[in-house]
C-alpha positions as CSV (number, residue, x, y, z in Angstrom):
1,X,2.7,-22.4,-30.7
2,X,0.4,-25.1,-30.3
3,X,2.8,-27.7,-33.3
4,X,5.4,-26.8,-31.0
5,X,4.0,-28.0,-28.4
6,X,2.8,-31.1,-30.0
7,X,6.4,-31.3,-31.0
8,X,8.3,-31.0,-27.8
9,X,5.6,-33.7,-26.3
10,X,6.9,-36.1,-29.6
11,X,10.3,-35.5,-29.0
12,X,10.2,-36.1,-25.4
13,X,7.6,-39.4,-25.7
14,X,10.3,-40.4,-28.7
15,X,13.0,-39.7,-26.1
16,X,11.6,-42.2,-23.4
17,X,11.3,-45.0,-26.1
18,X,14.9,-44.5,-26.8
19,X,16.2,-44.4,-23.4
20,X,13.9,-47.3,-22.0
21,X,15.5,-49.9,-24.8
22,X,19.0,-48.7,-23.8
23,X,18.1,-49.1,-20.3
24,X,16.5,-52.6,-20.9
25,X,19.6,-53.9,-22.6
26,X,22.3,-52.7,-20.7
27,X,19.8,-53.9,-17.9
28,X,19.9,-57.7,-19.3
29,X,23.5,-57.6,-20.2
30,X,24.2,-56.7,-16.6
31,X,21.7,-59.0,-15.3
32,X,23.7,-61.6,-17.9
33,X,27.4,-60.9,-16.2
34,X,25.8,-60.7,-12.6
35,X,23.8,-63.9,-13.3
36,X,27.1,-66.0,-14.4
37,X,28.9,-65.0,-11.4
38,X,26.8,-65.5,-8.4
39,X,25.6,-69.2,-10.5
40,X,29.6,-70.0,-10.9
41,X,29.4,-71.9,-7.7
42,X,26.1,-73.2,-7.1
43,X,25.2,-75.9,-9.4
44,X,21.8,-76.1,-8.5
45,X,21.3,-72.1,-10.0
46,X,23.7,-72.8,-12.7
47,X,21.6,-76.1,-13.9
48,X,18.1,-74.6,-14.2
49,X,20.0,-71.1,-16.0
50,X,20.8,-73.8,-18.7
51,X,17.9,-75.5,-18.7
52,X,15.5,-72.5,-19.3
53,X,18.2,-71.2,-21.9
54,X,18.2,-74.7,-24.1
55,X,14.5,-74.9,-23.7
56,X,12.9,-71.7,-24.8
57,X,16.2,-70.3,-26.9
58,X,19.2,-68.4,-25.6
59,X,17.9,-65.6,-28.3
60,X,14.2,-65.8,-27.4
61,X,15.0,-65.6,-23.7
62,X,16.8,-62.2,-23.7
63,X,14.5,-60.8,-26.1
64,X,11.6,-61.5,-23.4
65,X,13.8,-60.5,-21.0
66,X,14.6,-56.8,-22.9
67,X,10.9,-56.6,-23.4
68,X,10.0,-56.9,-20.0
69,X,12.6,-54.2,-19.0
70,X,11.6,-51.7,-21.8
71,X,8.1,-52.0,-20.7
72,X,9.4,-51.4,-17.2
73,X,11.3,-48.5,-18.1
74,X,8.3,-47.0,-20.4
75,X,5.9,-47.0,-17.2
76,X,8.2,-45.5,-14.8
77,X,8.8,-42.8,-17.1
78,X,5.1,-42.5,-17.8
79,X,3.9,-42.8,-14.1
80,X,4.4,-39.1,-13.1
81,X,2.4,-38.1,-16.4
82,X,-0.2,-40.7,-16.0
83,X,-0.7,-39.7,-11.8
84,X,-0.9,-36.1,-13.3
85,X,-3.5,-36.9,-16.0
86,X,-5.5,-38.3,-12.4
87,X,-4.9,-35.3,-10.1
88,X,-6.5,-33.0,-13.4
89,X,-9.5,-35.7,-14.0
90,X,-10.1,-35.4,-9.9
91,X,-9.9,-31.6,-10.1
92,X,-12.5,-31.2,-12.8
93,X,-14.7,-33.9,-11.4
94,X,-15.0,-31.3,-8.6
95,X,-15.6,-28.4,-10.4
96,X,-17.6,-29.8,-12.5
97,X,-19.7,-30.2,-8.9
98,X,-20.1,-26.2,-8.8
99,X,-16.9,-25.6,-6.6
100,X,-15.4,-22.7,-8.9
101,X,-12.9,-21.9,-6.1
102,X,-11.5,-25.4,-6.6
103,X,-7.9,-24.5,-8.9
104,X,-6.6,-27.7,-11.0
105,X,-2.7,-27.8,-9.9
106,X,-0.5,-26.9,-12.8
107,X,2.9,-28.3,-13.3
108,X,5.4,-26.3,-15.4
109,X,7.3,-29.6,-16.3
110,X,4.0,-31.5,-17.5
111,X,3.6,-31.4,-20.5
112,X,-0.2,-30.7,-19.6
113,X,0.7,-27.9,-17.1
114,X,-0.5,-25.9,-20.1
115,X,-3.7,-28.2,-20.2
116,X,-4.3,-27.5,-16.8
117,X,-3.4,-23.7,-16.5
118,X,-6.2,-22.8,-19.3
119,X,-8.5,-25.1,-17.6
120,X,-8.1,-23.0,-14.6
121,X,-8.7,-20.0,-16.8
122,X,-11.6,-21.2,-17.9
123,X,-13.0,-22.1,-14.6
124,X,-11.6,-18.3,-13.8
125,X,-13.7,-16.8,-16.2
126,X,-17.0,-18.9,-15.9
127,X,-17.1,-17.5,-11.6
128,X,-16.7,-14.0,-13.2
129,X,-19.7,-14.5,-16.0
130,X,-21.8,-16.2,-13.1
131,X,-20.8,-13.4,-10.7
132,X,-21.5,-10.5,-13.6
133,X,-24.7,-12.7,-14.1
134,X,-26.0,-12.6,-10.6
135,X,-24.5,-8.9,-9.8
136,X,-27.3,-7.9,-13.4
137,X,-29.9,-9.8,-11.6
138,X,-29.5,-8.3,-8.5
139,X,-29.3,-5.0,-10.1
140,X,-32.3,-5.5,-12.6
141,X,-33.6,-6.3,-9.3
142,X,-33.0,-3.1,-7.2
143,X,-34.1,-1.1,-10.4
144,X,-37.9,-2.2,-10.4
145,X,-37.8,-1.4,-6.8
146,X,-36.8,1.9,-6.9
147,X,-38.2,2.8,-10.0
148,X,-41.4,1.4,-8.7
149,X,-40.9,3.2,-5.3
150,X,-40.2,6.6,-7.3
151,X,-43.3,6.3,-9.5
152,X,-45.7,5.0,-7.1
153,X,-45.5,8.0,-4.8
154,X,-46.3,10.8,-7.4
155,X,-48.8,8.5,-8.8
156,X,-50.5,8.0,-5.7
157,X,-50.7,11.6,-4.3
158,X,-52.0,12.5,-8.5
159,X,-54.6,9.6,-8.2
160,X,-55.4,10.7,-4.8
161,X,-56.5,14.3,-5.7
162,X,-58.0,13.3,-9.4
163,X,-60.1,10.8,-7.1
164,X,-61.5,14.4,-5.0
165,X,-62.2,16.2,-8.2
166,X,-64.0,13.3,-9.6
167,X,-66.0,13.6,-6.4
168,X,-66.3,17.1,-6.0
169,X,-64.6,17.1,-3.2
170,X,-63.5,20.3,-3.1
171,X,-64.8,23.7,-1.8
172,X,-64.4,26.6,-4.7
173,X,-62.7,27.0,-7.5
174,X,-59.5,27.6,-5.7
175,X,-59.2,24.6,-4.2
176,X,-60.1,22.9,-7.4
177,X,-57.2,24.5,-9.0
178,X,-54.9,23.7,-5.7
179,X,-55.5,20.0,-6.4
180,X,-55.0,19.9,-9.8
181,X,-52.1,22.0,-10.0
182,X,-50.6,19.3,-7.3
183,X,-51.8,16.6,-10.0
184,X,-49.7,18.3,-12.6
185,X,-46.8,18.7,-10.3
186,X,-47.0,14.9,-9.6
187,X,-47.3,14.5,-13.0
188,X,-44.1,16.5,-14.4
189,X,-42.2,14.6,-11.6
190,X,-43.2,11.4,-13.3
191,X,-42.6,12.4,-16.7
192,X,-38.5,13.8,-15.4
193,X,-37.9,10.4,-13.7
194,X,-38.9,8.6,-16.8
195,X,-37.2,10.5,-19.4
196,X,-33.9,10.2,-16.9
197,X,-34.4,6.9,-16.6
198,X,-34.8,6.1,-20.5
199,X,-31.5,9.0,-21.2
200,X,-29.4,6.7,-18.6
201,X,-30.6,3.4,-20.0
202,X,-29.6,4.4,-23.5
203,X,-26.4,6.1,-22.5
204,X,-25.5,2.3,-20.7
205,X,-26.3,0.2,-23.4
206,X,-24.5,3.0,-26.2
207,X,-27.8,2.9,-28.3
208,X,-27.5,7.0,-28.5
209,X,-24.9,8.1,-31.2
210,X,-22.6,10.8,-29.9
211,X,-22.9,14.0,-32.4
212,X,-18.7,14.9,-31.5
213,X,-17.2,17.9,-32.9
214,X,-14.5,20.3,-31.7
215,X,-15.7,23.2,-30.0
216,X,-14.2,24.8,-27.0
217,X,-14.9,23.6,-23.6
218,X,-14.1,27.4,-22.2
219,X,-17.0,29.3,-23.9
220,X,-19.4,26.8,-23.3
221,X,-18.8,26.5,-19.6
222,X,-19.0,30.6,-19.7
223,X,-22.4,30.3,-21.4
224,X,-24.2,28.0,-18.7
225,X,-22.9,30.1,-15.9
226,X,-25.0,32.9,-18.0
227,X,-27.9,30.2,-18.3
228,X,-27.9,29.9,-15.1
229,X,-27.8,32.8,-13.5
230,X,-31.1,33.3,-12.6
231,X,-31.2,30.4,-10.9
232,X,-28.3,31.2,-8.7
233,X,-29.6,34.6,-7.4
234,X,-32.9,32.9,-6.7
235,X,-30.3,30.5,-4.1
236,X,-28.4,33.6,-3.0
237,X,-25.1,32.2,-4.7
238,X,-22.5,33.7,-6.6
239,X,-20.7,31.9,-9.9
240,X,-17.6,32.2,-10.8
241,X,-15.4,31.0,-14.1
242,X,-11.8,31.1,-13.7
243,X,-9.9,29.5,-17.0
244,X,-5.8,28.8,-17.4
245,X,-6.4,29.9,-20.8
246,X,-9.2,31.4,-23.0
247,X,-9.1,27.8,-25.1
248,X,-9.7,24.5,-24.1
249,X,-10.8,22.8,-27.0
250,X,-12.0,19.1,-26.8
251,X,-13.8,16.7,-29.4
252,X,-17.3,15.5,-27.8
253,X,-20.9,16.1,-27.8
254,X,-21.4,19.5,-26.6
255,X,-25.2,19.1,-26.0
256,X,-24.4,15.5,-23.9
257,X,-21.9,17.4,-21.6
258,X,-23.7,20.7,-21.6
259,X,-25.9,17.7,-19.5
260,X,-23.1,16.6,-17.4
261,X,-21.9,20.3,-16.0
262,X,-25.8,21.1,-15.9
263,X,-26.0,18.6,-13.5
264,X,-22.8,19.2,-11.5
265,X,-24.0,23.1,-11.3
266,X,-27.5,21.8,-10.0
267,X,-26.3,19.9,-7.3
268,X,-23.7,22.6,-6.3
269,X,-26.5,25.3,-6.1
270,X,-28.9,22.8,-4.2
271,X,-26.7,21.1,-1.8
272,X,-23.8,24.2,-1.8
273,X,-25.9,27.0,-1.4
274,X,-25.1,27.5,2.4
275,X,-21.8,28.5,1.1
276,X,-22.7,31.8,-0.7
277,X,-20.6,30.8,-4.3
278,X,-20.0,28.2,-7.0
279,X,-16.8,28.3,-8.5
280,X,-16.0,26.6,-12.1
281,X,-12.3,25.9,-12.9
282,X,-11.0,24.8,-16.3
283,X,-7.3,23.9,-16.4
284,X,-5.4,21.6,-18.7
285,X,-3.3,18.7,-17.5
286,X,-0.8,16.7,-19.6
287,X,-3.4,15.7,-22.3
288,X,-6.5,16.2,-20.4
289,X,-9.1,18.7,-20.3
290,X,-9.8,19.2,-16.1
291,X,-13.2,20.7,-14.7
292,X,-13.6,21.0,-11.0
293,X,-17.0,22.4,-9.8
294,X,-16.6,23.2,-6.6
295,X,-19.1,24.5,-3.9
296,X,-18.9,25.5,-0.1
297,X,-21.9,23.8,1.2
298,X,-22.2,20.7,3.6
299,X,-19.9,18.4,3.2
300,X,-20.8,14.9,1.4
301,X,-20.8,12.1,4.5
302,X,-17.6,9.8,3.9
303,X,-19.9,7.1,3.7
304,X,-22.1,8.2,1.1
305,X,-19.2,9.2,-1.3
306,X,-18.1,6.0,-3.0
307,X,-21.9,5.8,-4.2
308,X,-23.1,8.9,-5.1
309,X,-22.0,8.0,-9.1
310,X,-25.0,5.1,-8.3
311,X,-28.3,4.8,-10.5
312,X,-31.0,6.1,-7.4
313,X,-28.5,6.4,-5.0
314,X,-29.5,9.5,-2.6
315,X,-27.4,10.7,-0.1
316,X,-30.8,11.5,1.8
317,X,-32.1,8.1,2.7
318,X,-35.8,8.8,3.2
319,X,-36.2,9.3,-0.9
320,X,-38.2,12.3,-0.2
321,X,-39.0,13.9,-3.8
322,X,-38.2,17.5,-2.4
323,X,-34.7,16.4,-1.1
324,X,-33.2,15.9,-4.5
325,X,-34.1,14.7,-8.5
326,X,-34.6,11.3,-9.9
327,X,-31.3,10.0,-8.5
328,X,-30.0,9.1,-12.0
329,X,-28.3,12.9,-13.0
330,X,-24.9,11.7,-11.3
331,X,-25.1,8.4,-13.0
332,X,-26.1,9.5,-16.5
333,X,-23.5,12.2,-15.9
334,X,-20.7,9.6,-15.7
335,X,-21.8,7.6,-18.1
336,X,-21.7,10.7,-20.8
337,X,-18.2,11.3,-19.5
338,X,-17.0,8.0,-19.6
339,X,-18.5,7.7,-23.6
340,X,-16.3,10.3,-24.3
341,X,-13.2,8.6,-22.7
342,X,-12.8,10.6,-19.5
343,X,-13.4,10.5,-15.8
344,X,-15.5,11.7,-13.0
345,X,-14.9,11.9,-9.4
346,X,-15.5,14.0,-6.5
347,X,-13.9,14.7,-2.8
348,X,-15.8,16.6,-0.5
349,X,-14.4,17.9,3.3
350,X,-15.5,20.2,5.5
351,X,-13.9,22.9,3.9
352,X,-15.4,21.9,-0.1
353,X,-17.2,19.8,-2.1
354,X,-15.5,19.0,-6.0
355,X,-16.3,17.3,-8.5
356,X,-13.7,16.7,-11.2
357,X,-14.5,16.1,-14.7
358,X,-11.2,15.1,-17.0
359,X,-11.3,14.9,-20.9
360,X,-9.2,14.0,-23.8
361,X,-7.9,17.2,-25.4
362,X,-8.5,17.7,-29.0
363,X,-6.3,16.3,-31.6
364,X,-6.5,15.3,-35.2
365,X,-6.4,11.9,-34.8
366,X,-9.9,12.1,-33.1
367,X,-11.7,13.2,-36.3
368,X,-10.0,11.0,-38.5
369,X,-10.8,8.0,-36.2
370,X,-14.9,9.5,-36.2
């Protein structure tokens, strides 16, 4: 591509050298013929034409005057490339300044539109690294002030009663017990937030090896629902499985989504328990694997549901520990999902809340590529 580039821009230069020496001579022959007639009559013209040609040499004379034409030509030809070359030396003198938004103008005739249409990818990609750059900063930013709000709080209250039974501050034994049991309470809190924020950190940055293997996603949903059953009767909810088929077989990590739907299941029974059930549904679609976990709770605010897939995001705004966890299960959750090439979403109204999980279905291909 590029030699034929360099060739056309030959050719076409070779092209203009050819034409301006034709155009110079048939400009002097012309000039010759025009010159002898309009000097026929007029002495005066006619005697200096002579007297310049027996002085410096008919030959020597018309060479000049070729010369002079061919250069003439050459230029003209060369001015629309050379005012180009001008406009894209102005251009990146500007953004060299730091206006990024600043587009060099490209010219599909040019032989450096080409030039100047990379130049402007260049300049395109450089906003987006410096844009990525700033968005990291801004988000390394808002992670040290919410992992720093999150961890203060538990650590204060645990310092805080530590601090009265260093003192003895406390009346009997029960109290004594009351405080630290708080402490430890504080304490675990501390410990989940860390360990969520060190699983969602790894999960980002791929450092943690998915184990895949086929297994089917069917019986494994069926066996949480058992898992968790104690945990929905405490909540006064209901669970339900309903399956397309009694195999849905996918190639992942079944201990890294067993995560994922632990999660989803969580949040229906915390957030969905007002509506009395929790209802899993397994379904295939084209090549896809589809989970929907749906609950009949409150509904998710409109505004909050673009975000709730955010590292700490909380669709409670105070950050009050006993209005939800760590604010990282929804975000590790994706990030799992999206490891294993599939998708996450959820829709919520006032009649549901559902959030979708879709994965590959199992082919061959999958463990010859792993």
């Amino acid at each position: 591509m590029k030699a034929n580039k360099t060739n056309g821009m030959m050719l076409r230069f070779i092209g203009q050298l050819i034409l301006s020496v034709i155009l110079s001579v048939v400009t002097v022959y012309s000039m010759q013929i025009l010159g002898e007639r309009v000097t026929r009559d007029i002495y005066f013209a006619r005697s200096f034409a002579l007297e310049v040609l027996r002085t410096f040499g008919e030959g020597f004379v018309i060479l000049a005057s070729c010369a002079f034409f061919f250069v003439m030509y050459l230029c003209l030809f060369q001015w629309r490339w050379y005012r180009y070359v001008n406009e894209i030396n102005g251009s990146v003198m500007h953004i060299a300044e730091g206006n990024f938004d600043h587009k060099v103008p490209v010219k599909q005739n040019n032989p450096l539109g080409d030039l100047a249409f990379y130049t402007n990818r260049l300049v395109t990609q450089l906003r987006k690294s410096l844009d990525e750059e700033r968005k990291a900063e801004q988000t390394k930013n808002e992670l040290i002030t919410n992992v720093s709000h999150d961890l203060r709080t538990p650590l204060t209250s645990i310092l805080g009663y530590l601090g009265l039974v260093e003192q003895d501050r406390y009346r009997d034994e029960v109290e004594l017990r009351y405080y630290i049991q708080i402490a430890h309470d504080k304490a675990r809190r501390m410990n989940v937030l860390i360990q969520d924020l060190f699983e969602y950190t790894r999960m980002r940055h791929d450092s943690v090896p998915l184990r895949r293997l086929r297994f089917n996603l069917v019986e494994m949903l069926g066996q949480l629902l058992v898992h968790f059953r104690v945990t929905l009767d405490e909540a006064g909810v209901k669970g339900n499985l309903r399956a397309g088929a009694q195999h849905v077989y996918v190639f992942g990590d079944p201990d890294k989504l067993v995560r994922v739907f632990e999660n989803l299941l969580h949040n229906a029974v915390t957030y969905g328990k007002d509506g009395g059930r929790v209802e899993v549904e397994i379904r295939t679609v084209l090549q896809e694997a589809v989970v929907e976990v749906i609950n009949y709770g409150d509904p998710i605010p409109s505004v909050d549901l673009p975000h709730i897939f955010d590292r700490f995001y909380r669709v409670d705004k105070s950050r009050a520990e006993h209005t939800g966890g760590s604010g990282l299960g929804l975000a590790i959750a994706k990030s799992i999902v999206e490891r294993h090439g599939g998708t996450i979403r959820a829709s919520s109204d006032s009649a549901q809340t559902v959030f979708e999980v879709r994965l590959p279905l199992y082919n061959e291909n999958q463990e010859q590529d792993h």
